[in-house]
C-alpha positions in Angstrom: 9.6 -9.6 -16.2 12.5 -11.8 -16.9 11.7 -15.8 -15.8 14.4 -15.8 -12.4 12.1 -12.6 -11.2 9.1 -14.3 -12.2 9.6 -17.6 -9.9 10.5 -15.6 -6.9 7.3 -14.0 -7.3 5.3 -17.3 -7.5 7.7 -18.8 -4.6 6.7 -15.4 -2.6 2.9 -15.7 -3.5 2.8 -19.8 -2.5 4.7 -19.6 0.4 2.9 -17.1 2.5 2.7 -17.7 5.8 6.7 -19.4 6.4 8.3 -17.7 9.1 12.2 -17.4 10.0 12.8 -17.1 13.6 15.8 -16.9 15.5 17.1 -17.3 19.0 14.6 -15.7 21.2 11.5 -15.9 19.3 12.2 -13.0 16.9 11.6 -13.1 13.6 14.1 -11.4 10.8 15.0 -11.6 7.3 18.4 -13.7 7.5 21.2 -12.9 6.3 22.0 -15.6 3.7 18.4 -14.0 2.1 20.5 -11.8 0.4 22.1 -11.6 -2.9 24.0 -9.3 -5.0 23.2 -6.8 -7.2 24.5 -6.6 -11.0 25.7 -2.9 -10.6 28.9 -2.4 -9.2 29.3 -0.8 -5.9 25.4 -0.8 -4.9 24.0 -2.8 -1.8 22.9 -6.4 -1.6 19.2 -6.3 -2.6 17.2 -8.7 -0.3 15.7 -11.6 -2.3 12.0 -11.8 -2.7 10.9 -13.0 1.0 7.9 -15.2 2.3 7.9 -14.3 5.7 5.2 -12.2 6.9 6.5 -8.3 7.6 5.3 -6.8 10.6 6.6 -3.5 11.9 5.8 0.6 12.3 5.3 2.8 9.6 7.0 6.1 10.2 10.6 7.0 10.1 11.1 8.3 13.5 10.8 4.5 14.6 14.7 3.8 14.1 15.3 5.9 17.5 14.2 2.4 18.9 15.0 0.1 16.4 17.3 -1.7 18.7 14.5 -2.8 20.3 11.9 -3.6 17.1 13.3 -7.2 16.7 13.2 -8.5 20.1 8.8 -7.3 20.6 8.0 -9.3 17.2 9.1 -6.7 14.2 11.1 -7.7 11.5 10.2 -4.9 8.9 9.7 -0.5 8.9 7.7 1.7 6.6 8.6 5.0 5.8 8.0 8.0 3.2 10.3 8.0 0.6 14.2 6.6 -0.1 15.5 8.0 3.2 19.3 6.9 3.5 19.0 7.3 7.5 16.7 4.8 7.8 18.1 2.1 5.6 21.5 2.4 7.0 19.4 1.6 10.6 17.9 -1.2 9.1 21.1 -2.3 7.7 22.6 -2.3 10.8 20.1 -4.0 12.8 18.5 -6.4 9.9 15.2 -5.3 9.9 13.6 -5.0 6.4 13.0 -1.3 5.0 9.6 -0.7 3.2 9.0 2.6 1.3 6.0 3.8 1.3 6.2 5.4 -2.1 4.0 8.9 -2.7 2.1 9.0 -6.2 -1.0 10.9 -6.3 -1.1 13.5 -4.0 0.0 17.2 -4.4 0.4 20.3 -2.5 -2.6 22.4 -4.9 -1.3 25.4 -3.4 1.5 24.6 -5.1 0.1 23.0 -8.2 -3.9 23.9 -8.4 -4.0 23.2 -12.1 -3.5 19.2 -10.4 -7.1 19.1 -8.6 -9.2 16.9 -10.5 -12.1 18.9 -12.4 -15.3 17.8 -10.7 -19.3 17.1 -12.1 -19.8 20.9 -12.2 -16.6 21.9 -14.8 -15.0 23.2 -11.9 -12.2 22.0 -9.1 -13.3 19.6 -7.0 -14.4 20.8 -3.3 -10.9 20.3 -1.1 -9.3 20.9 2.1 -5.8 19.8 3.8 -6.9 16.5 3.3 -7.6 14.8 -0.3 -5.7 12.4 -2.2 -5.5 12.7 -5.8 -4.8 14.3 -9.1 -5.7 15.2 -12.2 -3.9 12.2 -14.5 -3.4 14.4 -17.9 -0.4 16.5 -16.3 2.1 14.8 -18.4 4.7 16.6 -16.5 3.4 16.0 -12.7 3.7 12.0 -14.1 7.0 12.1 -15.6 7.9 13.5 -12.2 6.6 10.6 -10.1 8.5 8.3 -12.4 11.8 10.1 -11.8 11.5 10.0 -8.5 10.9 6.5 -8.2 13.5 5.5 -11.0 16.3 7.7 -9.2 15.0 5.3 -5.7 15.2 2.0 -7.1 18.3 2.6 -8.7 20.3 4.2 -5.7 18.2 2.1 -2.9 17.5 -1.5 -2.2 14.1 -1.7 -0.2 12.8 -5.2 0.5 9.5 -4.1 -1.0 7.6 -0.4 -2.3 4.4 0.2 -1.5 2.7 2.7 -3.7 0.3 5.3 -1.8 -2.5 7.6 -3.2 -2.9 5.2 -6.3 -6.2 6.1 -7.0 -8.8 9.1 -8.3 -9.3 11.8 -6.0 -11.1 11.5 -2.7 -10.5 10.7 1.3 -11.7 8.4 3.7 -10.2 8.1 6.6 -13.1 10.0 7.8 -16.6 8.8 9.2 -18.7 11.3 6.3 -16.4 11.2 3.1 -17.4 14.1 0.6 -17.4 11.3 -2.3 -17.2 13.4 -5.7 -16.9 11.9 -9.2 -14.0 13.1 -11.3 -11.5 14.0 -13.2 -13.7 15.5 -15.8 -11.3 18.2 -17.6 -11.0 18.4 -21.6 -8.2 15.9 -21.5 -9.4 13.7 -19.2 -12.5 13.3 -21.1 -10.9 12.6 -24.5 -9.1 9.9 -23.2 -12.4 8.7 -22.0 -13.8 8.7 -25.3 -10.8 7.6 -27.1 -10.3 4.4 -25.1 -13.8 3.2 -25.0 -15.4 4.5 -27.9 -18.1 6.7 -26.5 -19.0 10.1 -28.3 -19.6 12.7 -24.8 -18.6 16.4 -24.0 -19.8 17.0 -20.8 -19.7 15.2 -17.4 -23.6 15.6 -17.2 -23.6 12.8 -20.3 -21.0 10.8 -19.3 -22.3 9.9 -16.0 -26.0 10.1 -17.2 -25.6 7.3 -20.1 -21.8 5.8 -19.8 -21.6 5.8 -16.2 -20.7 2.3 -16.0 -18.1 2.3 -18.9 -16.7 5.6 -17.3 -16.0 3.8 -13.7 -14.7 0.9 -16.0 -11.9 3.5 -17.5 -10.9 4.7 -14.9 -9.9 1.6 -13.0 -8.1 0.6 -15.9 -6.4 4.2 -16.1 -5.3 3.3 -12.4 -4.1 -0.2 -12.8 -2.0 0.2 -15.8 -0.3 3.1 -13.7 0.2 0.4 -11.2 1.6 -2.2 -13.7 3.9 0.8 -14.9 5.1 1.6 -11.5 5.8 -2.2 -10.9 7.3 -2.8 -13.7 10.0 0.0 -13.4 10.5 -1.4 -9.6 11.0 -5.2 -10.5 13.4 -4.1 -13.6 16.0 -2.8 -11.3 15.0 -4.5 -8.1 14.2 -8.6 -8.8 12.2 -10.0 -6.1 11.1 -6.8 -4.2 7.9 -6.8 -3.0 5.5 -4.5 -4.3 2.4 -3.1 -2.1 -0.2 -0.9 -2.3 -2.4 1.4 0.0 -6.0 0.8 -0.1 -9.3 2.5 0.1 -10.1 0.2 3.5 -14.1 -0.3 2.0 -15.5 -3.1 1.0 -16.2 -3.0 -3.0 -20.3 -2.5 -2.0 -19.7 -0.1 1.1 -20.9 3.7 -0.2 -22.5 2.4 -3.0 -19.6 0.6 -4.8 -17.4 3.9 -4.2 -13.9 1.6 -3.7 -14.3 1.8 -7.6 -17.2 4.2 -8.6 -14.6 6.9 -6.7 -11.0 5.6 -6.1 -11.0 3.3 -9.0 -9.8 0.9 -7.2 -10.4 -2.3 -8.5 -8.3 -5.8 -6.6 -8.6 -7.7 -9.4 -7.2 -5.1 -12.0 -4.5 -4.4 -9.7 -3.3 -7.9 -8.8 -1.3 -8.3 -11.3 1.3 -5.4 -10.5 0.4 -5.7 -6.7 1.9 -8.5 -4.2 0.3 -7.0 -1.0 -2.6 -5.0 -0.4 -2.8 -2.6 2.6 -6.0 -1.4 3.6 -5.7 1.8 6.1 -7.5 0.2 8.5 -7.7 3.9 11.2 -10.9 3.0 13.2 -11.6 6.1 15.0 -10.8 8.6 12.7 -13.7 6.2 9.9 -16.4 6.3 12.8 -15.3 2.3 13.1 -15.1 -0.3 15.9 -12.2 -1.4 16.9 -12.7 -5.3 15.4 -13.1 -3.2 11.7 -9.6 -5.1 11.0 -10.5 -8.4 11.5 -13.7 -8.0 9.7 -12.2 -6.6 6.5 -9.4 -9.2 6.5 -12.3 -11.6 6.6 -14.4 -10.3 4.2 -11.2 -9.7 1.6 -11.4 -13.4 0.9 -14.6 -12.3 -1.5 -13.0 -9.8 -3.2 -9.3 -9.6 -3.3 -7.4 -12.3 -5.6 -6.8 -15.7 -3.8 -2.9 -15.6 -4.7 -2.3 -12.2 -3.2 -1.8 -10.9 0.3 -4.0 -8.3 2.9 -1.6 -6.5 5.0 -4.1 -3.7 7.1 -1.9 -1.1 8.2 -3.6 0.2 11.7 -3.3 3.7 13.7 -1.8 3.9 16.9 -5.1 6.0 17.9 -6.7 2.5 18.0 -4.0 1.0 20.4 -4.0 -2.0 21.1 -7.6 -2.8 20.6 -7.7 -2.6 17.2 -4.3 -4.6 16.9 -5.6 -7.0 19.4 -8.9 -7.9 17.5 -6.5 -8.2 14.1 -4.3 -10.8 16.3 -7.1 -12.7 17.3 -9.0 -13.0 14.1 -9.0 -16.9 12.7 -8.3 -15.3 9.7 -5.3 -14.4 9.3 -3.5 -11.3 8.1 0.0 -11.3 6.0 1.7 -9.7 8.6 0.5 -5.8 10.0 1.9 -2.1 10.0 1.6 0.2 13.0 1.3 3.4 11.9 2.8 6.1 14.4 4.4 2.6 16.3 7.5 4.4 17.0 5.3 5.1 20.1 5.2 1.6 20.9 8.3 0.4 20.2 9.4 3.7 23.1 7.5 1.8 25.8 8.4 -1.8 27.2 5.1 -2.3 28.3 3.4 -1.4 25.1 6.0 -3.1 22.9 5.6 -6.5 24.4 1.9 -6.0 23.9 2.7 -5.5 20.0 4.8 -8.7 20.5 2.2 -10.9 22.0 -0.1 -9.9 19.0 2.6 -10.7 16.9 3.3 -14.4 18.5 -0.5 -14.8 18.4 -0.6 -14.0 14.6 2.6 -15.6 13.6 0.8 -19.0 15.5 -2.7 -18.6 12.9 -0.1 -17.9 9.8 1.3 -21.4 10.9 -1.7 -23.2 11.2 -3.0 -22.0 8.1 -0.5 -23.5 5.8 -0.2 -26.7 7.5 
C-alpha cells in the first residue's frame, strides 16, 4: 500500500459519520471528490469517501435511479462490473458498489468444488450453499482474473467481496452447519501450516479442533488481504467491504468461525466495512435483529472499522425502521431488492425518513 492510499484510508476510517448534503436534503458524493486516474483514457476514480453510503442492492434499481437521490440514497450495489449500471450512476452521481462473487460455484457445473465434509465425502447441498473447496488452484486464479480485469476497466467507489468464507448457509432459521473442507489437499495445508501430524478428519477435529478453526480463518483472511490488496493497487482509496455471516461470534456455538471462518479481527485489516445480511424472516428473526447486531458488533468487530447491515425488502420497513431508530448507529444501510422501493413514492419517502433519522444519530455521534 503506497503512503497517499494509506492516509485516505485512515482519513476514511476517522471520519465516519461526515455527511455531504446538498440542496434539498440529499446526500451525494460531490463532484470535486473525484480525481484522476494514472492510466490514460479510464474514468475519474472517486476518492476514498467518509460519508455514510446508503442505497439498494440489485441492478434493476437504475430504472429509478432518477429518483434514489432525492428519498435519501447516495450509493447502489450490484453483482459484478456491469457497464449499464455505472454509466447510470455516472450520470446521476450516485456511488456504484460491486458486490464482488468469490466462493460460490454452480457444482453442477464444477462438483469437484464442494468442500469434502467429516465423512470423506461431499458435503450435503442443495440450491443454496456458499462455498468451495480452496485447493482448486485453477477456480482461484479465476476469481483473481475476474476481479483484476474489473478494477482495471472499472472505477467502483468501493468492492464488497461476497461468499468469503468456508462452506455453509444461513440465511435460514435451521442451518445444516457441517465442518469442512477435509480433502487430501486441504488437509496438507493443514498440517503444513500449523505443524500437526493428522490424516483423517475424525483426528483433526477430535485432537486439533481448535488449531484447525484457527487455520482456516487465517486461510480466509489472507484471501481477503489478497483480494484487497489487488483492489487498492489499481484503485487508491476505494472502499473495500465484505459480506458477513450476520451471527454473533457465540451464536451456534461459535459457528461465525468454527464454520465460515469468519473471524472480524483477522479480516480488519483488508476490510473497511462489514456487512452483515441482516434477512429477518427468511433466519426465523424479529424484525429489531438489525439494531441488535449493530449493537452487539461494538464487542466484537474492530473499533476503527465500519457495520453496514444490508436488510431484505421481505422485512420492509420494519426491519429498516428498527435499524433507523437504534441509538447506535449504523455506517450507512443496503436494501436488498430496494428497486421496489425506490418504484413507489410512498415507500421511498419511508426509506428517506429512515435515512434522515439515521443520518441525525451518525451526527450526534461524532460531535
Amino acid at each position: 500500500m503506497s503512503p497517499p492510499d494509506e492516509i485516505s484510508r485512515r482519513q476514511f476510517l476517522a471520519a465516519g459519520a461526515a455527511a455531504l448534503t446538498f440542496a434539498g436534503g440529499a446526500t451525494v458524493l460531490q463532484a470535486e471528490r473525484v480525481s484522476p486516474t494514472t492510466a490514460a483514457g479510464k474514468r475519474k476514480v472517486p476518492a476514498m469517501t467518509a460519508t455514510p453510503l446508503f442505497g439498494p442492492y440489485g441492478s434493476s434499481a437504475i430504472a429509478s435511479i432518477d429518483r434514489l437521490v432525492g428519498h435519501g440514497a447516495n450509493a447502489i450495489w450490484f453483482h459484478g462490473f456491469n457497464t449499464k449500471v455505472f454509466d447510470a450512476c455516472a450520470k446521476h452521481h450516485v456511488a456504484p458498489c460491486v458486490e464482488f462473487k468469490t466462493f460460490r460455484a454452480d457444482y453442477s457445473k464444477r462438483p469437484d468444488l464442494v468442500p469434502i465434509g467429516v465423512d470423506g465425502r461431499p458435503i450435503r447441498h442443495g440450491r443454496l450453499l456458499q462455498g468451495v473447496c480452496l485447493s482448486k488452484k485453477d477456480f482461484l486464479d479465476q476469481i483473481e482474473q475476474h476481479l483484476l480485469d474489473g478494477v482495471r476497466q472499472y472505477q467502483p467507489v468501493g468492492i464488497w467481496l461476497d461468499y468469503l468464507s468456508y462452506a455453509g448457509w444461513f440465511e435460514t432459521p435451521h442451518p445444516d452447519l457441517q465442518e469442512s473442507c477435509f480433502c487430501p489437499d486441504c488437509i496438507a495445508d493443514f498440517c503444513e501450516a500449523s505443524g500437526v501430524d493428522a490424516t483423517t478428519p475424525a483426528e483433526i477435529l477430535a485432537k486439533h479442533h481448535t488449531q484447525w478453526t484457527a487455520h482456516k480463518c487465517q486461510r480466509i483472511a489472507r484471501f481477503g488481504e489478497h483480494y484487497a490488496r489487488i483492489i487498492r493497487r489499481h484503485l487508491p482509496g476505494c472502499i473495500v467491504g465484505a459480506y458477513m455471516c450476520p451471527w454473533t461470534p457465540a451464536e451456534f456455538d461459535g459457528a461465525l468461525t468454527r464454520i465460515f471462518a469468519q473471524d472480524y479481527t483477522l479480516l480488519a485489516p483488508a476490510i473497511d466495512v462489514f456487512t452483515p445480511l441482516i434477512y429477518a424472516k427468511k433466519s426465523g428473526r424479529c424484525s429489531n435483529w438489525g439494531c441488535t447486531f449493530v449493537q452487539h458488533a461494538r464487542q466484537f468487530v474492530p473499533p476503527d472499522r465500519k457495520v453496514q447491515p444490508i436488510l431484505d425488502l421481505l422485512d420492509f420497513p420494519d426491519s429498516l425502521q428498527a435499524v433507523a431508530a437504534c441509538p447506535t448507529p449504523a455506517w450507512g444501510l443496503q436494501l436488498f431488492g430496494g428497486a421496489q422501493v425506490f418504484a413507489d413514492p410512498a415507500k421511498a419517502k419511508i426509506f428517506a425518513d429512515a435515512v434522515g433519522r439515521m443520518r441525525q444519530t451518525l451526527d450526534r455521534s461524532v460531535q
